[in-house]
DOROLUM-758968 format. One record per residue (C-alpha): residue in one letter; residue number from 1; y, x, z. Coordinates in steps of 0.05 Angstrom, whole numbers. Each point is the difference from the previous one (the first is absolute). Example, Ala and Ser with C-alpha at 12.3 -4.5 7.8 and 13.67 -1.06 7.14 Angstrom:
2
residuo_num_north_east_up
a_1_-90_246_156
s_2_69_27_-13
# end
This chain:
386
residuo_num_north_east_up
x_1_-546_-519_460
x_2_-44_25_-52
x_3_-61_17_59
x_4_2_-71_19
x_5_1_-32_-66
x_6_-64_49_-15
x_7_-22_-25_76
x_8_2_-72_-23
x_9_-24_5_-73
x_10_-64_27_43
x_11_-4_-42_55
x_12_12_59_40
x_13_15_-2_72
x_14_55_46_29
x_15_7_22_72
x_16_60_32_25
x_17_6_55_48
x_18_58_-26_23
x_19_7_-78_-8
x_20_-40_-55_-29
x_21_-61_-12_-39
x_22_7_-20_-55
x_23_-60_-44_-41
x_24_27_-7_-70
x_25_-53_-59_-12
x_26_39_-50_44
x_27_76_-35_-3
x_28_18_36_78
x_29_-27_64_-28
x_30_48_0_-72
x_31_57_-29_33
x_32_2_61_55
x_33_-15_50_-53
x_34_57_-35_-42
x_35_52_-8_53
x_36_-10_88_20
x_37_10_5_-83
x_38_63_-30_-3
x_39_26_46_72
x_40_-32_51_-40
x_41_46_-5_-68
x_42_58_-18_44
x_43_-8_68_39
x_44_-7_40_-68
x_45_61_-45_-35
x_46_45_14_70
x_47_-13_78_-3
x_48_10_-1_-74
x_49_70_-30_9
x_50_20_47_57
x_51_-29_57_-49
x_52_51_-21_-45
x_53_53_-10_39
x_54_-10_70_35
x_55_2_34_-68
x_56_64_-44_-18
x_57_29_19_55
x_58_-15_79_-1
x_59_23_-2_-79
x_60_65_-36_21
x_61_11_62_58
x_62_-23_61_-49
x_63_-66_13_30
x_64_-61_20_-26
x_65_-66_-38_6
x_66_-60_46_-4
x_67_-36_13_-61
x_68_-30_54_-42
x_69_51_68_0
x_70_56_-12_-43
x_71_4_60_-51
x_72_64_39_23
x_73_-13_-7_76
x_74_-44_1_55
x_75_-48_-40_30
x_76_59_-31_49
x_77_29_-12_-64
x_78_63_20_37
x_79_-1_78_-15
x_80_9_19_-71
x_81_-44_63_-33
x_82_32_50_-30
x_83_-42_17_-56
x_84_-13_-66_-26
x_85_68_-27_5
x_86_14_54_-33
x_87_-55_-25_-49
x_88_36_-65_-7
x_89_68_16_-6
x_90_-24_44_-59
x_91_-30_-59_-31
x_92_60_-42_8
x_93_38_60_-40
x_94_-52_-2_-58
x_95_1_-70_-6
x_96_75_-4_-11
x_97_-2_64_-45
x_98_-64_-42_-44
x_99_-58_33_28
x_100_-62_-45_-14
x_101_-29_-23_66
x_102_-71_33_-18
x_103_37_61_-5
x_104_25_-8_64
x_105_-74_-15_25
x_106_-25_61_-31
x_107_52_40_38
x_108_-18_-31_69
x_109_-73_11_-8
x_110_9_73_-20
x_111_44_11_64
x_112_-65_-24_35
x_113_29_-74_20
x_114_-40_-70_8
x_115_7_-63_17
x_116_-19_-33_59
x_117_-53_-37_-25
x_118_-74_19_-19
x_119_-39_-1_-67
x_120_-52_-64_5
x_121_-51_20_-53
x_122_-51_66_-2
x_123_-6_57_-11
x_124_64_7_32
x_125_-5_-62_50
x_126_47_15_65
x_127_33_56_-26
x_128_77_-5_-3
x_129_24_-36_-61
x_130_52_31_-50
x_131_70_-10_-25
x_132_-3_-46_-63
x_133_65_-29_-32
x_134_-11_-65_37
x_135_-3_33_74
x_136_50_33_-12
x_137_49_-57_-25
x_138_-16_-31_57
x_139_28_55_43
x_140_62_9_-48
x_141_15_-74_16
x_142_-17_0_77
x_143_72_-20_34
x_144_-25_38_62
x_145_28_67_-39
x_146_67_-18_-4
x_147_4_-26_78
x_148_-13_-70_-15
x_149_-55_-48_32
x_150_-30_-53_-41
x_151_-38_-62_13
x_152_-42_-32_-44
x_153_31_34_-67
x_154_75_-22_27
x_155_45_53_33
x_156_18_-25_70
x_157_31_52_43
x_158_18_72_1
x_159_-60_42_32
x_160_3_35_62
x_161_-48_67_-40
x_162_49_49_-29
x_163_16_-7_-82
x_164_-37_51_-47
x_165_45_-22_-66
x_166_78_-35_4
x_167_-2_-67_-20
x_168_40_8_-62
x_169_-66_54_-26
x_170_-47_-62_22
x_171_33_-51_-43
x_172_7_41_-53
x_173_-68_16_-5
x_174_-27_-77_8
x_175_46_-24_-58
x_176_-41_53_-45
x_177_-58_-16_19
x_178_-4_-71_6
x_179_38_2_-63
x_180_-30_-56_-56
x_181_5_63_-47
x_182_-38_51_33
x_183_-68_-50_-6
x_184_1_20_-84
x_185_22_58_9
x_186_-47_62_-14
x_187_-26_32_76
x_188_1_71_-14
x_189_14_20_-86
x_190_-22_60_-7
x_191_52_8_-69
x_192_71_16_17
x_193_17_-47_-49
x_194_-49_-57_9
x_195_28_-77_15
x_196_64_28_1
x_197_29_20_-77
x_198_4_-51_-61
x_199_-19_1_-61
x_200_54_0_-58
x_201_-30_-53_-39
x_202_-23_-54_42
x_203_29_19_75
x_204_-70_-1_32
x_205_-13_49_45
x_206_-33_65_-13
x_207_-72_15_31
x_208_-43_62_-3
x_209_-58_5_-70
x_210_1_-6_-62
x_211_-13_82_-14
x_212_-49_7_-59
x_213_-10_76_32
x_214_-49_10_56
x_215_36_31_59
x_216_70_-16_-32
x_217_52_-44_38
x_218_28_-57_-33
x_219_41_-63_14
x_220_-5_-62_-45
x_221_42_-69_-11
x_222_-30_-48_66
x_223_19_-52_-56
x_224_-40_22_-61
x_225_-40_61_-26
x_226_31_4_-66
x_227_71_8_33
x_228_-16_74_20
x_229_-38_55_36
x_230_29_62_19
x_231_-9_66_28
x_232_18_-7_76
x_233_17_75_15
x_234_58_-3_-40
x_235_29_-59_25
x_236_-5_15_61
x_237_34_68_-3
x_238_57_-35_-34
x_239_9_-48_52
x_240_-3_53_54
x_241_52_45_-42
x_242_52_-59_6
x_243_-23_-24_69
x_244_15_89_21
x_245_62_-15_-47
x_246_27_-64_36
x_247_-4_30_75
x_248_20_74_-16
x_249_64_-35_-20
x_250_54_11_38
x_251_20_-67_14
x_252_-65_-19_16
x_253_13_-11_73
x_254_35_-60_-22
x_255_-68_-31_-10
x_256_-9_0_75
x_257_64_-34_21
x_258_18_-74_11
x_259_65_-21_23
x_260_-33_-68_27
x_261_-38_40_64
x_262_-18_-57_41
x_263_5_7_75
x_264_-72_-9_24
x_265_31_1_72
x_266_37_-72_-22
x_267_-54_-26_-36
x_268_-47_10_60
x_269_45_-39_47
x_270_5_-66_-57
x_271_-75_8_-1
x_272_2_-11_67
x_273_49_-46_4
x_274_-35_-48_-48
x_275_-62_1_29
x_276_35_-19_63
x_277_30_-59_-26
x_278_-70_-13_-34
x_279_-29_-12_76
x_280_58_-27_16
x_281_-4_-62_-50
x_282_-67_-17_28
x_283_20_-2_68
x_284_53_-50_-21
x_285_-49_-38_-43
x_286_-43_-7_65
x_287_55_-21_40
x_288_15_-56_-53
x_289_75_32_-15
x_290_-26_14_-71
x_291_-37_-50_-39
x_292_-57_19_-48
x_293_43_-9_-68
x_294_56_51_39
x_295_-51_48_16
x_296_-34_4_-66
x_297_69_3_-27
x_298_20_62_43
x_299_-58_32_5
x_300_-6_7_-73
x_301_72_29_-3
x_302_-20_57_63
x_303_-67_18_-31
x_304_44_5_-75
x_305_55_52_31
x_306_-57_37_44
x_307_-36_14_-63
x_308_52_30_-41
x_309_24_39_64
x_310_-78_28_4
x_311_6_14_-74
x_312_65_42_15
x_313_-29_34_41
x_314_-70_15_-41
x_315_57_29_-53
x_316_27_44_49
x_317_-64_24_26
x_318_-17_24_-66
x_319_-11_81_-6
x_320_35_26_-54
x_321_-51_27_-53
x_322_45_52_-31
x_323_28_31_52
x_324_-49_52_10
x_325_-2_18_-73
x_326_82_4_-2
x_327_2_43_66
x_328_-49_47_-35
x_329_17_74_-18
x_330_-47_-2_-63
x_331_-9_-85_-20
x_332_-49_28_-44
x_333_-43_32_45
x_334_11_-63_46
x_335_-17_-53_-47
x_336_-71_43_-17
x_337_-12_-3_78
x_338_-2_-79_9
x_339_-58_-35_-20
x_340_-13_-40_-53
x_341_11_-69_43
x_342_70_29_19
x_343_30_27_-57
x_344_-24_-75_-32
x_345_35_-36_55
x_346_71_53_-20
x_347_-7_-18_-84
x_348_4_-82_30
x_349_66_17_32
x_350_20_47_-45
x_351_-8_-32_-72
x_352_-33_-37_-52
x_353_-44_40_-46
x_354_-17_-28_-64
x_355_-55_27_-56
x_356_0_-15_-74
x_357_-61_18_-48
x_358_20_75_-26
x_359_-13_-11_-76
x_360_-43_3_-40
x_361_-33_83_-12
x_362_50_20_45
x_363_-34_56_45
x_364_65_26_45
x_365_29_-31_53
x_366_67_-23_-11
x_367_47_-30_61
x_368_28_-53_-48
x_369_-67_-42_12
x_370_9_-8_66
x_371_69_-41_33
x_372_15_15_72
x_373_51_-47_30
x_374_25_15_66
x_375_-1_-55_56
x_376_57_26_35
x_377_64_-29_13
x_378_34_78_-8
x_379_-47_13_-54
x_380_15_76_-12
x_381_-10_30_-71
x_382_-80_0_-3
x_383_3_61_-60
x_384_29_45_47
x_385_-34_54_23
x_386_-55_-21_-47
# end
């Protein structure tokens, strides 16, 4: 179409290997070239709806469509890789345990992992591109890794490619990261203590500055700057003396129980139910048994119970943060092994830690300035083993 409009905005004439001449400057001549448009844009509109339709069609049976290598498999997309589903079910772990995705980026692009696609700009134009945080969201969200084939952003059948997380580990990990939260909340703090504890006064949250002393750590009120500034070594050897304290307890395996265990078996099979009675409806809506008030009305109830089924099962996926610090021989030793991302993400399970100013000329530390709640329902004494 657009060659013969430039044809006949220059009074060009066009001969056809294979079928008429065409002279643009006469009424025969733009009604041929006209008529082979339209055929034209009806050939291109016809194998754009059988494109669809194919791809419908292969979503609805579990298939895969082509594409660039999905991260986890081969290039069948069929076959998973050991290493880098390895890779991802890692991530999926450090996401539920707080890991920031950049951290998570960092640690694939040491292990000598990219992405499929290639970097556009020089000096490093069609070289492989690295993890960032975004990339690799988008792989944490991917419903291909727990067995699941999507089409168009909407889950639509169970895949035939094997699983590389349950389903339960999947959820859990979308509800924290598409979280409204998790937008505000700081990427990777490198302050145990940062965004997380309060101040005394106003119940802002504490942030890293506010040191008068080159080289010295401090925290200060997020609030104001006349609330306080304080020392951050100290504080944070408190808080890790009652965090050692809390899970050296002996009834600190308590922490790890809950006598509501849901059974991710059942809540797979009213997933599945509901999204079968979901397809359902609309196959009784096109065969005029429901009418479009009914529908509305029952699909609104479905989609209601599937989401708080999902959102069980999200909860259940969850990996318990503590555990490996409560199993340990020595929790101290443990607790100095996590990084700073993970032993933040245990102190926002754990408790609430709250600073107040320490007085004025005072020059010791003293444990009355600083209120650690637990967040616990078993709460265990949090000055033992202190």
């Amino acid at each position: 179409m657009r060659l013969y409009e430039l044809c006949q905005k220059r009074g060009v004439r066009l001969a056809l290997v294979n079928g008429a001449e065409l002279d643009f400057q006469t009424a025969a001549g733009r009604f041929v070239a006209d008529s082979l448009g339209s055929v034209a844009r009806l050939e291109i509109e016809m194998k754009s709806d059988r494109q669809i339709r194919a791809s419908q069609q292969s979503a609805a049976a579990g298939k895969r469509v082509g594409g660039r290598r999905p991260f986890g498999y081969d290039v069948d997309g069929m076959t998973v890789r050991r290493d880098e589903a390895e890779a991802i079910r890692s991530g999926y772990e450090s996401v539920l345990a707080g890991v920031p995705l950049a951290e998570i980026a960092r640690a694939w692009n040491a292990a000598g992992f990219v992405t499929g696609q290639t970097r556009q700009k020089p000096p490093h134009q069609g070289e492989p591109s690295p993890w960032k945080a975004y990339s690799v969201r988008m792989v944490m969200l991917n419903p291909r890794n727990m067995g699941e084939r999507a089409y168009k952003g909407e889950i639509v059948s169970k895949a035939l490619w094997p699983p590389i997380v349950e389903e339960s580990t999947w959820r859990a990990v979308e509800a924290i990261l598409k979280h409204p939260k998790r937008r505000s909340a700081p990427a990777s703090a490198k302050y145990l203590l940062s965004g997380i504890a309060r101040c005394g006064v106003c119940g802002a949250t504490v942030h890293a500055g506010g040191s008068a002393r080159p080289g010295v750590r401090a925290y200060r009120c997020g609030g104001s700057t006349g609330h306080f500034a304080r020392m951050a070594d100290p504080v944070e050897a408190y808080v890790r003396s009652v965090v050692v304290g809390i899970l050296s307890n002996y009834d600190a395996r308590d922490l790890l129980h809950d006598d509501k265990h849901p059974d991710i078996d059942a809540l797979r099979a009213q997933s599945i139910g509901l999204r079968e009675r979901l397809d359902a409806l609309a196959v009784d809506f096109a065969d005029g048994i429901l009418t479009g008030s009914q529908i509305r009305t029952a699909t609104e109830r479905l989609r209601r119970n599937l989401a708080e089924v999902e959102a069980q099962m999200a909860d259940a996926g969850r990996v318990d943060k503590l555990g490996p610090l409560v199993s340990a021989s020595d929790v101290g030793a443990a607790w100095d092994a996590l990084s700073v991302s993970r032993q933040r993400a245990v102190l926002e399970v754990l408790m609430d830690v709250i600073i107040y100013p320490p007085g004025r000329g005072t020059r010791t530390f003293n444990p009355d300035t600083v209120d650690i709640r637990p967040l616990t329902s078993t709460q265990p004494n949090s000055n033992q083993g202190v």
